[in-house]
C-alpha positions as semicolon CSV with decimal commas, in nm:
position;residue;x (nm);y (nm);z (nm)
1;X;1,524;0,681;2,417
2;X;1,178;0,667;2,277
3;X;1,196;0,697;1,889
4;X;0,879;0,920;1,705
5;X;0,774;0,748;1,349
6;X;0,479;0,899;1,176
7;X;0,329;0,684;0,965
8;X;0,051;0,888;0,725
9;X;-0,266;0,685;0,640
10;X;-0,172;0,468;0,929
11;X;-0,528;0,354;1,003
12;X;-0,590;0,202;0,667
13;X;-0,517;-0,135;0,541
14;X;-0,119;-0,154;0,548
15;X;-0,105;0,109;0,773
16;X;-0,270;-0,070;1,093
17;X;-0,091;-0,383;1,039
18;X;0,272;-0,219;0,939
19;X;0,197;-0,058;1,317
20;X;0,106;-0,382;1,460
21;X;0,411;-0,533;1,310
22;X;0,678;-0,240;1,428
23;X;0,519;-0,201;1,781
24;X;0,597;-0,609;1,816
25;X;0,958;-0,531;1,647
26;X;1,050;-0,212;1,798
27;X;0,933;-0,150;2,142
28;X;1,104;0,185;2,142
29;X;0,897;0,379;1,886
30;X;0,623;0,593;1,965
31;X;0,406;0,493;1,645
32;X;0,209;0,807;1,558
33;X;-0,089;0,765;1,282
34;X;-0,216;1,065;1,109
35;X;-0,512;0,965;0,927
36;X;-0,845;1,115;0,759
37;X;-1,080;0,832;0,843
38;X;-1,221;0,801;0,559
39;X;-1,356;0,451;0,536
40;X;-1,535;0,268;0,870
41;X;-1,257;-0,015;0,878
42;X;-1,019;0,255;0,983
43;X;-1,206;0,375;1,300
44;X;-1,169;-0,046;1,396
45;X;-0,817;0,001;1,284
46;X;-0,731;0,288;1,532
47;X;-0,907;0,108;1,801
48;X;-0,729;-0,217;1,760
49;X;-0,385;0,007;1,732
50;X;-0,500;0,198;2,026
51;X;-0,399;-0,127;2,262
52;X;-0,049;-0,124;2,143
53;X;0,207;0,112;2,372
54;X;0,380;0,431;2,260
55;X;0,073;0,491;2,033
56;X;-0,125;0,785;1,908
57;X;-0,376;0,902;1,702
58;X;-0,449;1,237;1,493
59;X;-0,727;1,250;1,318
60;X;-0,666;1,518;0,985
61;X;-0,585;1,548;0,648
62;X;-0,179;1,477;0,601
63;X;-0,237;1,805;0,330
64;X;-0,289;2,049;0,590
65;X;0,035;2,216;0,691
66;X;-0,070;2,343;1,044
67;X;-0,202;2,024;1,126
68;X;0,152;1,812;1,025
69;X;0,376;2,082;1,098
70;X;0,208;2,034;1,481
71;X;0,266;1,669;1,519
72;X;0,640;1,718;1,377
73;X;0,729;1,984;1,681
74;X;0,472;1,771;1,910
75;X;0,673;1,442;1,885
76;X;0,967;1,534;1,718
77;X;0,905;1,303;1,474
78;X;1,243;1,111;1,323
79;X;1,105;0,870;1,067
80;X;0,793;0,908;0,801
81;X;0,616;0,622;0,650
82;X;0,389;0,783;0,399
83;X;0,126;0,572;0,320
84;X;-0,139;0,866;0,279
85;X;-0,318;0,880;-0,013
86;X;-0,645;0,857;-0,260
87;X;-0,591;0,465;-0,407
88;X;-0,697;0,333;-0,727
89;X;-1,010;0,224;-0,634
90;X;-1,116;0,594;-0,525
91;X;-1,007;0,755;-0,915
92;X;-1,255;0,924;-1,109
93;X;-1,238;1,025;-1,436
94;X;-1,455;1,345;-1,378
95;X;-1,261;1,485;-1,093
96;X;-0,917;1,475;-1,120
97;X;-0,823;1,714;-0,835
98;X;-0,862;1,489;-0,523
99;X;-0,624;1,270;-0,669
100;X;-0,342;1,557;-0,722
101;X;-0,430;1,675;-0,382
102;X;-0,414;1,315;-0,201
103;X;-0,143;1,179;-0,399
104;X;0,092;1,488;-0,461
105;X;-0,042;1,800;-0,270
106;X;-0,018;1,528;0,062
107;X;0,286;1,387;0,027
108;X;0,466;1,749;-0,065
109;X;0,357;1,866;0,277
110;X;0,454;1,622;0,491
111;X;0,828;1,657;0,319
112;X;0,833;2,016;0,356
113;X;0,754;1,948;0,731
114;X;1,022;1,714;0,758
115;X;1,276;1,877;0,561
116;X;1,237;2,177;0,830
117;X;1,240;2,004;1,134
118;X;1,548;1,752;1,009
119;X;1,734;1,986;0,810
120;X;1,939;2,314;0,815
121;X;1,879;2,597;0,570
122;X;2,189;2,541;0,398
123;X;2,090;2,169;0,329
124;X;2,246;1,967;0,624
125;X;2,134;1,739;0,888
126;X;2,055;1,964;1,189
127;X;2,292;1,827;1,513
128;X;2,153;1,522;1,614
129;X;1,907;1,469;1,335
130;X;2,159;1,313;1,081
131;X;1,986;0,939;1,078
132;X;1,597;1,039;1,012
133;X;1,412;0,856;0,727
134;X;1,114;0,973;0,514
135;X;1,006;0,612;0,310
136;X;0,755;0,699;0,017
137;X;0,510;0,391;-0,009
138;X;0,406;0,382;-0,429
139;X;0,262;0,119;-0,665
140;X;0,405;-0,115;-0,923
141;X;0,104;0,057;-1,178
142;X;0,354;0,326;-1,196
143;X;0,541;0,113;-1,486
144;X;0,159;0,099;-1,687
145;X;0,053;-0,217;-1,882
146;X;0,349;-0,442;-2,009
147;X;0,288;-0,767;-2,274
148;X;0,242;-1,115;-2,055
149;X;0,619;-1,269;-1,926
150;X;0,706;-0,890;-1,894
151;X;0,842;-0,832;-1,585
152;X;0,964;-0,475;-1,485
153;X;1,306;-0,386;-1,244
154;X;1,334;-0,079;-1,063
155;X;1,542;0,103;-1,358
156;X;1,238;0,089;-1,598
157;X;1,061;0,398;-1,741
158;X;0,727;0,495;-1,591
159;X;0,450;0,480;-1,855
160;X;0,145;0,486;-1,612
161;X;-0,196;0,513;-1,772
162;X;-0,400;0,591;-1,557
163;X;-0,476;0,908;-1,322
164;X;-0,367;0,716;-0,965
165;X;-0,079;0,564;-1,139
166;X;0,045;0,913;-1,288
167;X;-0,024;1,072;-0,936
168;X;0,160;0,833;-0,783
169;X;0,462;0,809;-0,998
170;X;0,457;1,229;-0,952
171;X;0,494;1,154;-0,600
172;X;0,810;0,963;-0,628
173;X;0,954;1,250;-0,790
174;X;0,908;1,489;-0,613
175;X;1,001;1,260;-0,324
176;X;1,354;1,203;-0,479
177;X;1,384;1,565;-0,571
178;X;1,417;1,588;-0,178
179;X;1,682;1,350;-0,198
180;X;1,875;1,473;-0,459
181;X;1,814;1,852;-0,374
182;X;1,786;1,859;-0,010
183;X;2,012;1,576;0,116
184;X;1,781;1,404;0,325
185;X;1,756;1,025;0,330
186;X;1,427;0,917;0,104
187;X;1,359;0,539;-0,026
188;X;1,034;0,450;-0,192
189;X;0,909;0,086;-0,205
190;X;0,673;0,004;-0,528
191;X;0,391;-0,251;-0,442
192;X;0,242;-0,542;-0,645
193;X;-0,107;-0,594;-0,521
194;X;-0,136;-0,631;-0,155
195;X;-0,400;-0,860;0,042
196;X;-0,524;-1,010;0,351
197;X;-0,735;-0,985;0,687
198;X;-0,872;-0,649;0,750
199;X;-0,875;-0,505;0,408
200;X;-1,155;-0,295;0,309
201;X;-1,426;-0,428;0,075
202;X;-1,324;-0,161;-0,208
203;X;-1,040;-0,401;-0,299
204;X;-1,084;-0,705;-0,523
205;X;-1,069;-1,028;-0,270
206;X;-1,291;-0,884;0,012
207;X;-1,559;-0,740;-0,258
208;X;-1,615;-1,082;-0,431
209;X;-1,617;-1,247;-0,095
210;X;-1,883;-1,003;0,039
211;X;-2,086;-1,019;-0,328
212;X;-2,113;-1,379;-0,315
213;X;-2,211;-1,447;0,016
214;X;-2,466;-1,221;-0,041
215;X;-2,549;-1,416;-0,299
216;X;-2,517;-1,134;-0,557
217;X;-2,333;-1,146;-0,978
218;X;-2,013;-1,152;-0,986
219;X;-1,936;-0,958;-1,274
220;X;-1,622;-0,954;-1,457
221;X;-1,491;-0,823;-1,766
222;X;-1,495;-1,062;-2,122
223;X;-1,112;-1,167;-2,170
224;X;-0,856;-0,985;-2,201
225;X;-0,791;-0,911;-1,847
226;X;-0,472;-0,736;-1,639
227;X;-0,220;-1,038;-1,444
228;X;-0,096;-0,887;-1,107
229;X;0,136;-1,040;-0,858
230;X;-0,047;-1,110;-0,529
231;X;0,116;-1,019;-0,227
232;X;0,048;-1,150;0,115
233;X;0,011;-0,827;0,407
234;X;0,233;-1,018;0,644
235;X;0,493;-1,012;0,313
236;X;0,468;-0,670;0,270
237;X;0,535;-0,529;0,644
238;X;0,829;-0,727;0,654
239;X;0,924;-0,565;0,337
240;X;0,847;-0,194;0,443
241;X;1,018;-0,276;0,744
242;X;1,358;-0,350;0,570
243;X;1,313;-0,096;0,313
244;X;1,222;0,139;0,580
245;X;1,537;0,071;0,813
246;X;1,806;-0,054;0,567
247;X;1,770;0,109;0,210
248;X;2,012;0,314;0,133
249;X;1,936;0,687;0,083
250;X;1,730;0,751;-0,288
251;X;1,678;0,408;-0,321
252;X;1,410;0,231;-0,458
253;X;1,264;-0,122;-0,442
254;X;0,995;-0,320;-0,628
255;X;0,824;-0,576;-0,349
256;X;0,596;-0,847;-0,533
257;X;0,596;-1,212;-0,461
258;X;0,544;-1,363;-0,758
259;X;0,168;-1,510;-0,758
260;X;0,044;-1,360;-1,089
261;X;-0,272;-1,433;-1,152
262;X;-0,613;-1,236;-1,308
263;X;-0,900;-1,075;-1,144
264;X;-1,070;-1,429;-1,298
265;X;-0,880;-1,665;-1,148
266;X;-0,871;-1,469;-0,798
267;X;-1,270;-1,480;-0,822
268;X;-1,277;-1,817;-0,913
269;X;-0,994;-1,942;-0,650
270;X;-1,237;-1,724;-0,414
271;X;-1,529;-1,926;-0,506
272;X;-1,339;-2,220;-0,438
273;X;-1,273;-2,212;-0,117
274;X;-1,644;-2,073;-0,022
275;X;-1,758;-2,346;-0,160
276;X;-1,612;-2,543;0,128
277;X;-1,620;-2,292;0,354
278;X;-2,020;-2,183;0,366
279;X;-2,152;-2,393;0,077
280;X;-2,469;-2,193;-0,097
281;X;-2,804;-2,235;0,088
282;X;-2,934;-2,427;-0,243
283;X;-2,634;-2,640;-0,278
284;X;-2,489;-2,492;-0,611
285;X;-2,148;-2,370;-0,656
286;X;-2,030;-1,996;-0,602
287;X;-1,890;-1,983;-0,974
288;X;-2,278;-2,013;-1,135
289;X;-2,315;-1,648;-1,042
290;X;-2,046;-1,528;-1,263
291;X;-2,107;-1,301;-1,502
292;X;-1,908;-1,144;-1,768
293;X;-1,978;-0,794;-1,937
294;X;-1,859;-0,607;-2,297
295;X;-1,698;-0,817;-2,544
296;X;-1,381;-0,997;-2,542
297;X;-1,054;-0,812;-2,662
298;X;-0,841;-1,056;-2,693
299;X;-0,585;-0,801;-2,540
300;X;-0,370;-0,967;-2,215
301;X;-0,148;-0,733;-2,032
302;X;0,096;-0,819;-1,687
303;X;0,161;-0,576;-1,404
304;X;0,458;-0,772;-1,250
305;X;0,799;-0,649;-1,086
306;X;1,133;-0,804;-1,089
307;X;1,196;-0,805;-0,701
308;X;1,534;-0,992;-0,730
309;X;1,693;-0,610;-0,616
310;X;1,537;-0,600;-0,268
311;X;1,635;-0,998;-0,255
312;X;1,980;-0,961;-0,317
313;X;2,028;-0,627;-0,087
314;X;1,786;-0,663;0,166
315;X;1,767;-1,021;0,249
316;X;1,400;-1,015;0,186
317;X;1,227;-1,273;-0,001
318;X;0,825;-1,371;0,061
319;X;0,743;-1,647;0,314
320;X;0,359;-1,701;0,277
321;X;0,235;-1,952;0,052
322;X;-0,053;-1,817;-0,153
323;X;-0,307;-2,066;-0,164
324;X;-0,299;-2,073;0,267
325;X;-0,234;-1,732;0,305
326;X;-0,610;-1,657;0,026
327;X;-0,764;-1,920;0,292
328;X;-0,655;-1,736;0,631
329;X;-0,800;-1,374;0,458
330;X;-1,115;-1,486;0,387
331;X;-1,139;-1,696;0,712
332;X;-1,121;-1,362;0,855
333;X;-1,414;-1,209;0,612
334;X;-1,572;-1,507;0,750
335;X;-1,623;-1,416;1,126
Protein backbone atom coordinates (compact mmCIF):
# COMPACT_ATOMS: atom_id res chain seq x y z
CA UNK A 1 0.00 0.00 0.00
CA UNK A 2 1.28 3.28 -1.22
CA UNK A 3 1.89 5.63 1.83
CA UNK A 4 0.99 9.77 1.20
CA UNK A 5 3.72 12.12 3.14
CA UNK A 6 3.41 15.80 2.55
CA UNK A 7 6.30 17.45 3.10
CA UNK A 8 5.61 21.59 3.13
CA UNK A 9 8.47 23.70 1.64
CA UNK A 10 9.60 20.53 0.02
CA UNK A 11 11.33 22.24 -2.92
CA UNK A 12 13.72 24.23 -0.83
CA UNK A 13 17.03 23.35 0.50
CA UNK A 14 16.25 20.39 3.05
CA UNK A 15 13.19 19.79 1.52
CA UNK A 16 14.49 18.41 -2.02
CA UNK A 17 17.15 16.41 -0.54
CA UNK A 18 14.99 14.97 2.65
CA UNK A 19 12.74 13.74 -0.65
CA UNK A 20 15.66 12.43 -2.41
CA UNK A 21 16.73 10.65 0.68
CA UNK A 22 13.05 9.00 1.63
CA UNK A 23 12.20 8.12 -2.06
CA UNK A 24 15.77 5.98 -1.94
CA UNK A 25 14.60 4.68 1.73
CA UNK A 26 11.02 4.18 1.29
CA UNK A 27 9.88 3.12 -2.06
CA UNK A 28 6.32 3.02 -0.83
CA UNK A 29 5.60 6.71 -0.21
CA UNK A 30 4.04 8.92 -2.54
CA UNK A 31 6.26 12.09 -1.58
CA UNK A 32 3.99 15.09 -2.12
CA UNK A 33 5.75 18.77 -2.01
CA UNK A 34 3.65 21.75 -1.46
CA UNK A 35 5.72 24.64 -2.06
CA UNK A 36 5.50 28.56 -2.93
CA UNK A 37 8.52 28.78 -5.20
CA UNK A 38 9.83 31.42 -3.99
CA UNK A 39 13.49 31.35 -4.81
CA UNK A 40 14.83 29.98 -8.55
CA UNK A 41 16.82 26.99 -6.87
CA UNK A 42 13.47 25.55 -6.02
CA UNK A 43 12.02 25.36 -9.60
CA UNK A 44 15.66 23.09 -10.20
CA UNK A 45 14.65 21.41 -7.04
CA UNK A 46 11.15 20.24 -8.26
CA UNK A 47 12.61 19.26 -11.49
CA UNK A 48 15.35 17.14 -10.10
CA UNK A 49 12.50 15.59 -7.57
CA UNK A 50 10.26 15.26 -10.48
CA UNK A 51 12.51 12.01 -11.70
CA UNK A 52 11.94 10.23 -8.50
CA UNK A 53 8.56 7.79 -8.48
CA UNK A 54 5.43 8.31 -6.41
CA UNK A 55 6.13 12.10 -6.69
CA UNK A 56 4.13 15.27 -6.97
CA UNK A 57 4.12 18.72 -7.02
CA UNK A 58 1.65 21.65 -5.83
CA UNK A 59 2.61 24.76 -6.33
CA UNK A 60 0.74 27.26 -3.35
CA UNK A 61 1.08 28.84 -0.27
CA UNK A 62 0.91 25.98 2.73
CA UNK A 63 -1.39 29.15 4.49
CA UNK A 64 -4.19 28.76 2.26
CA UNK A 65 -6.77 26.38 3.68
CA UNK A 66 -8.57 25.40 0.36
CA UNK A 67 -5.46 24.77 -1.21
CA UNK A 68 -4.05 22.14 1.81
CA UNK A 69 -7.30 21.00 2.81
CA UNK A 70 -7.38 19.70 -1.19
CA UNK A 71 -4.17 17.82 -1.21
CA UNK A 72 -5.16 16.18 2.33
CA UNK A 73 -8.61 14.57 0.71
CA UNK A 74 -6.56 14.30 -2.77
CA UNK A 75 -3.87 11.90 -1.36
CA UNK A 76 -5.03 11.13 1.86
CA UNK A 77 -2.12 12.29 3.22
CA UNK A 78 -0.74 10.14 6.52
CA UNK A 79 2.47 11.89 7.48
CA UNK A 80 3.49 15.87 7.45
CA UNK A 81 6.96 17.11 7.33
CA UNK A 82 6.59 20.81 7.79
CA UNK A 83 9.39 22.46 6.60
CA UNK A 84 7.34 25.60 5.24
CA UNK A 85 8.34 28.72 6.27
CA UNK A 86 9.93 32.49 5.98
CA UNK A 87 13.84 31.68 7.33
CA UNK A 88 16.11 33.96 9.01
CA UNK A 89 17.65 35.27 6.22
CA UNK A 90 14.15 36.60 4.82
CA UNK A 91 13.33 38.75 8.51
CA UNK A 92 12.78 42.28 8.40
CA UNK A 93 12.59 44.49 11.01
CA UNK A 94 9.94 46.77 9.23
CA UNK A 95 7.48 44.11 8.40
CA UNK A 96 6.82 41.77 10.86
CA UNK A 97 3.67 40.16 9.40
CA UNK A 98 5.12 37.78 6.72
CA UNK A 99 6.97 36.23 9.33
CA UNK A 100 3.74 35.50 11.66
CA UNK A 101 2.01 34.45 8.55
CA UNK A 102 4.93 32.02 7.18
CA UNK A 103 6.04 30.82 10.42
CA UNK A 104 2.73 30.56 12.52
CA UNK A 105 -0.34 31.40 10.30
CA UNK A 106 1.35 28.28 7.87
CA UNK A 107 2.05 25.85 10.09
CA UNK A 108 -1.56 26.34 12.06
CA UNK A 109 -3.24 25.43 8.81
CA UNK A 110 -1.68 22.60 7.76
CA UNK A 111 -2.48 21.09 11.53
CA UNK A 112 -5.96 22.03 11.39
CA UNK A 113 -6.04 20.08 8.02
CA UNK A 114 -4.53 17.20 9.51
CA UNK A 115 -6.19 17.14 12.70
CA UNK A 116 -9.57 16.78 10.51
CA UNK A 117 -8.68 14.33 8.19
CA UNK A 118 -6.74 12.03 11.08
CA UNK A 119 -8.90 12.70 13.87
CA UNK A 120 -12.48 12.31 15.27
CA UNK A 121 -14.41 15.19 16.81
CA UNK A 122 -14.20 13.83 20.13
CA UNK A 123 -10.30 13.71 19.88
CA UNK A 124 -9.47 10.11 18.62
CA UNK A 125 -7.70 8.53 15.84
CA UNK A 126 -10.36 8.02 13.12
CA UNK A 127 -10.41 3.88 12.19
CA UNK A 128 -7.46 3.23 10.43
CA UNK A 129 -5.71 6.52 10.90
CA UNK A 130 -4.22 5.74 14.42
CA UNK A 131 -0.28 5.74 13.20
CA UNK A 132 -0.15 9.27 11.17
CA UNK A 133 2.70 11.71 12.05
CA UNK A 134 2.82 15.55 11.73
CA UNK A 135 6.96 16.36 12.46
CA UNK A 136 7.45 20.24 13.04
CA UNK A 137 10.99 21.12 11.54
CA UNK A 138 12.33 24.40 14.02
CA UNK A 139 15.71 25.98 14.78
CA UNK A 140 18.21 25.75 17.58
CA UNK A 141 17.91 30.05 17.59
CA UNK A 142 14.83 29.27 19.44
CA UNK A 143 17.09 28.98 22.79
CA UNK A 144 18.61 32.90 21.79
CA UNK A 145 22.31 33.80 22.48
CA UNK A 146 24.04 31.69 25.31
CA UNK A 147 27.89 32.65 26.81
CA UNK A 148 30.73 30.47 24.76
CA UNK A 149 30.99 26.47 26.21
CA UNK A 150 27.14 26.92 26.66
CA UNK A 151 25.52 24.26 25.24
CA UNK A 152 21.64 23.97 25.39
CA UNK A 153 19.41 20.35 25.85
CA UNK A 154 16.02 20.07 24.76
CA UNK A 155 14.53 20.99 28.40
CA UNK A 156 15.96 24.60 28.20
CA UNK A 157 13.81 27.77 28.22
CA UNK A 158 13.32 29.58 24.92
CA UNK A 159 14.75 33.13 25.08
CA UNK A 160 14.83 33.84 21.25
CA UNK A 161 15.76 37.36 20.22
CA UNK A 162 14.98 37.77 17.29
CA UNK A 163 11.62 37.94 15.11
CA UNK A 164 12.31 34.33 13.08
CA UNK A 165 13.47 32.82 16.24
CA UNK A 166 10.26 34.01 18.28
CA UNK A 167 8.07 32.90 15.22
CA UNK A 168 9.52 29.84 15.20
CA UNK A 169 9.55 28.91 18.79
CA UNK A 170 5.50 30.08 18.55
CA UNK A 171 5.27 27.41 16.11
CA UNK A 172 6.39 24.67 18.34
CA UNK A 173 3.73 25.59 20.59
CA UNK A 174 1.17 25.65 19.03
CA UNK A 175 2.41 22.44 17.40
CA UNK A 176 2.48 20.67 20.86
CA UNK A 177 -0.77 22.24 21.85
CA UNK A 178 -2.01 19.67 19.12
CA UNK A 179 -0.34 17.10 20.94
CA UNK A 180 -1.33 17.72 24.21
CA UNK A 181 -4.96 18.92 23.28
CA UNK A 182 -5.84 16.92 20.35
CA UNK A 183 -4.01 13.57 20.80
CA UNK A 184 -2.36 13.38 17.66
CA UNK A 185 1.26 12.25 17.35
CA UNK A 186 3.60 15.62 16.87
CA UNK A 187 7.63 15.63 17.29
CA UNK A 188 9.64 18.68 16.37
CA UNK A 189 13.39 18.42 15.55
CA UNK A 190 15.50 21.81 16.41
CA UNK A 191 18.36 22.45 13.84
CA UNK A 192 21.93 23.78 14.30
CA UNK A 193 22.95 25.35 11.06
CA UNK A 194 22.48 23.20 8.10
CA UNK A 195 24.78 23.11 4.81
CA UNK A 196 25.74 21.61 1.62
CA UNK A 197 25.19 21.15 -2.29
CA UNK A 198 22.19 22.88 -3.56
CA UNK A 199 21.67 25.47 -0.96
CA UNK A 200 20.60 28.79 -1.99
CA UNK A 201 23.05 31.71 -2.04
CA UNK A 202 20.98 33.62 0.84
CA UNK A 203 22.79 31.33 3.32
CA UNK A 204 26.30 31.98 4.62
CA UNK A 205 28.69 29.25 2.73
CA UNK A 206 27.18 29.60 -0.82
CA UNK A 207 27.10 33.65 -0.51
CA UNK A 208 30.88 33.96 0.33
CA UNK A 209 31.62 31.37 -2.26
CA UNK A 210 29.63 33.27 -4.94
CA UNK A 211 31.14 36.92 -3.52
CA UNK A 212 34.56 35.82 -3.89
CA UNK A 213 34.63 34.28 -7.06
CA UNK A 214 33.24 37.21 -8.23
CA UNK A 215 35.90 38.73 -6.89
CA UNK A 216 33.80 41.02 -4.65
CA UNK A 217 34.49 42.24 -0.28
CA UNK A 218 33.82 39.97 1.88
CA UNK A 219 32.50 41.83 4.62
CA UNK A 220 32.17 40.71 8.06
CA UNK A 221 31.37 42.10 11.29
CA UNK A 222 34.50 43.51 13.87
CA UNK A 223 34.70 40.71 16.72
CA UNK A 224 32.45 39.67 18.69
CA UNK A 225 30.75 37.30 16.47
CA UNK A 226 27.85 34.33 17.05
CA UNK A 227 29.62 30.30 17.14
CA UNK A 228 27.09 27.87 15.46
CA UNK A 229 27.39 24.17 15.06
CA UNK A 230 27.68 23.23 11.36
CA UNK A 231 25.71 20.52 10.18
CA UNK A 232 26.27 18.48 7.11
CA UNK A 233 22.62 18.05 4.77
CA UNK A 234 23.31 14.37 4.38
CA UNK A 235 23.45 14.54 8.59
CA UNK A 236 20.40 16.14 8.85
CA UNK A 237 18.01 13.85 6.51
CA UNK A 238 19.15 11.02 8.30
CA UNK A 239 18.17 12.82 11.37
CA UNK A 240 14.60 13.97 10.17
CA UNK A 241 14.25 10.63 9.00
CA UNK A 242 14.56 9.01 12.52
CA UNK A 243 12.90 11.75 14.24
CA UNK A 244 10.25 11.56 11.70
CA UNK A 245 9.59 7.66 11.99
CA UNK A 246 10.73 6.80 15.58
CA UNK A 247 10.14 9.80 18.08
CA UNK A 248 7.82 9.22 20.31
CA UNK A 249 4.61 11.33 20.29
CA UNK A 250 5.39 15.29 21.76
CA UNK A 251 8.82 14.70 21.56
CA UNK A 252 11.45 16.88 20.79
CA UNK A 253 15.08 16.63 19.60
CA UNK A 254 18.03 19.03 19.18
CA UNK A 255 20.17 17.69 15.88
CA UNK A 256 23.71 19.54 15.69
CA UNK A 257 26.97 17.87 15.04
CA UNK A 258 29.22 19.55 16.89
CA UNK A 259 31.49 21.75 14.38
CA UNK A 260 31.17 25.16 16.11
CA UNK A 261 32.75 27.57 14.48
CA UNK A 262 32.09 31.62 13.48
CA UNK A 263 30.85 33.22 10.41
CA UNK A 264 34.95 34.19 10.35
CA UNK A 265 36.36 31.12 10.39
CA UNK A 266 33.65 29.58 7.87
CA UNK A 267 34.75 32.54 5.43
CA UNK A 268 38.16 32.01 5.97
CA UNK A 269 38.04 27.96 5.81
CA UNK A 270 35.98 28.99 2.50
CA UNK A 271 38.80 30.97 1.22
CA UNK A 272 40.96 28.20 1.87
CA UNK A 273 39.95 25.79 -0.12
CA UNK A 274 39.29 28.34 -3.23
CA UNK A 275 42.46 29.08 -3.01
CA UNK A 276 43.27 25.61 -4.29
CA UNK A 277 40.38 25.14 -5.97
CA UNK A 278 40.26 28.29 -8.65
CA UNK A 279 43.25 30.29 -7.40
CA UNK A 280 42.54 34.30 -8.11
CA UNK A 281 43.27 35.43 -11.72
CA UNK A 282 46.19 37.74 -10.13
CA UNK A 283 47.57 35.09 -7.96
CA UNK A 284 46.64 36.58 -4.46
CA UNK A 285 44.80 34.82 -1.85
CA UNK A 286 40.87 34.90 -1.37
CA UNK A 287 41.32 36.22 2.36
CA UNK A 288 42.90 39.89 1.01
CA UNK A 289 39.33 40.81 0.18
CA UNK A 290 38.10 40.63 3.65
CA UNK A 291 36.68 43.30 5.11
CA UNK A 292 35.38 44.03 8.47
CA UNK A 293 32.66 46.74 9.39
CA UNK A 294 31.49 48.71 12.93
CA UNK A 295 33.69 48.36 15.80
CA UNK A 296 34.63 45.47 17.80
CA UNK A 297 32.41 44.49 20.91
CA UNK A 298 34.28 42.33 22.48
CA UNK A 299 30.91 40.42 23.07
CA UNK A 300 31.17 36.33 21.99
CA UNK A 301 28.00 34.42 22.13
CA UNK A 302 27.41 30.27 21.12
CA UNK A 303 24.28 28.89 19.47
CA UNK A 304 25.05 25.16 20.21
CA UNK A 305 22.69 22.13 21.25
CA UNK A 306 23.37 19.23 23.42
CA UNK A 307 22.30 16.40 20.91
CA UNK A 308 23.33 13.53 23.29
CA UNK A 309 19.09 12.98 23.59
CA UNK A 310 18.52 12.01 19.95
CA UNK A 311 22.00 9.89 20.37
CA UNK A 312 20.99 7.91 23.12
CA UNK A 313 17.18 7.29 21.80
CA UNK A 314 17.48 7.36 18.29
CA UNK A 315 20.69 5.78 17.43
CA UNK A 316 21.65 8.82 15.50
CA UNK A 317 24.94 10.33 15.70
CA UNK A 318 26.65 12.50 12.56
CA UNK A 319 28.83 10.61 10.04
CA UNK A 320 30.34 13.41 7.78
CA UNK A 321 33.54 14.83 8.59
CA UNK A 322 33.44 18.60 8.28
CA UNK A 323 36.41 19.65 6.62
CA UNK A 324 35.41 16.94 3.42
CA UNK A 325 31.96 17.38 3.67
CA UNK A 326 32.81 22.03 3.32
CA UNK A 327 35.01 20.63 0.23
CA UNK A 328 32.20 18.40 -1.56
CA UNK A 329 29.55 21.71 -1.10
CA UNK A 330 31.52 24.02 -2.67
CA UNK A 331 32.77 21.50 -5.34
CA UNK A 332 29.24 21.63 -6.19
CA UNK A 333 29.08 25.72 -6.25
CA UNK A 334 31.92 25.01 -8.41
CA UNK A 335 30.27 23.38 -11.55
Amino acid sequence: MTTSVLITGGAGFIGSHLTEYLSAHYPDYRLIHLDKLMYPGCVNNVDICRRLPFYFFEHGDAATEKRVVKLFQEFDIRGVIHLAGINASEATLNDPKPMIDGNIQCLLTVLEAARRHWMTPNGQPKLGYNDCRFHVVSTGLVYGRQPIGTVLNESQTLEPITLYAASQASAEMIARSFYQTYGMHISISRLSAVFGPRQFNNRLIPAITERALAEKNLIMKAGGQTKQDWLYIDDCVRALDMVYHHAGAGQIYNIGANNVYTNLEITRAICSILDIKRPRPNGRKYEELLRFSGEPTGTEWQVAMDCSKIKKELSWEPKSVFEVSLVTTIDNYLK
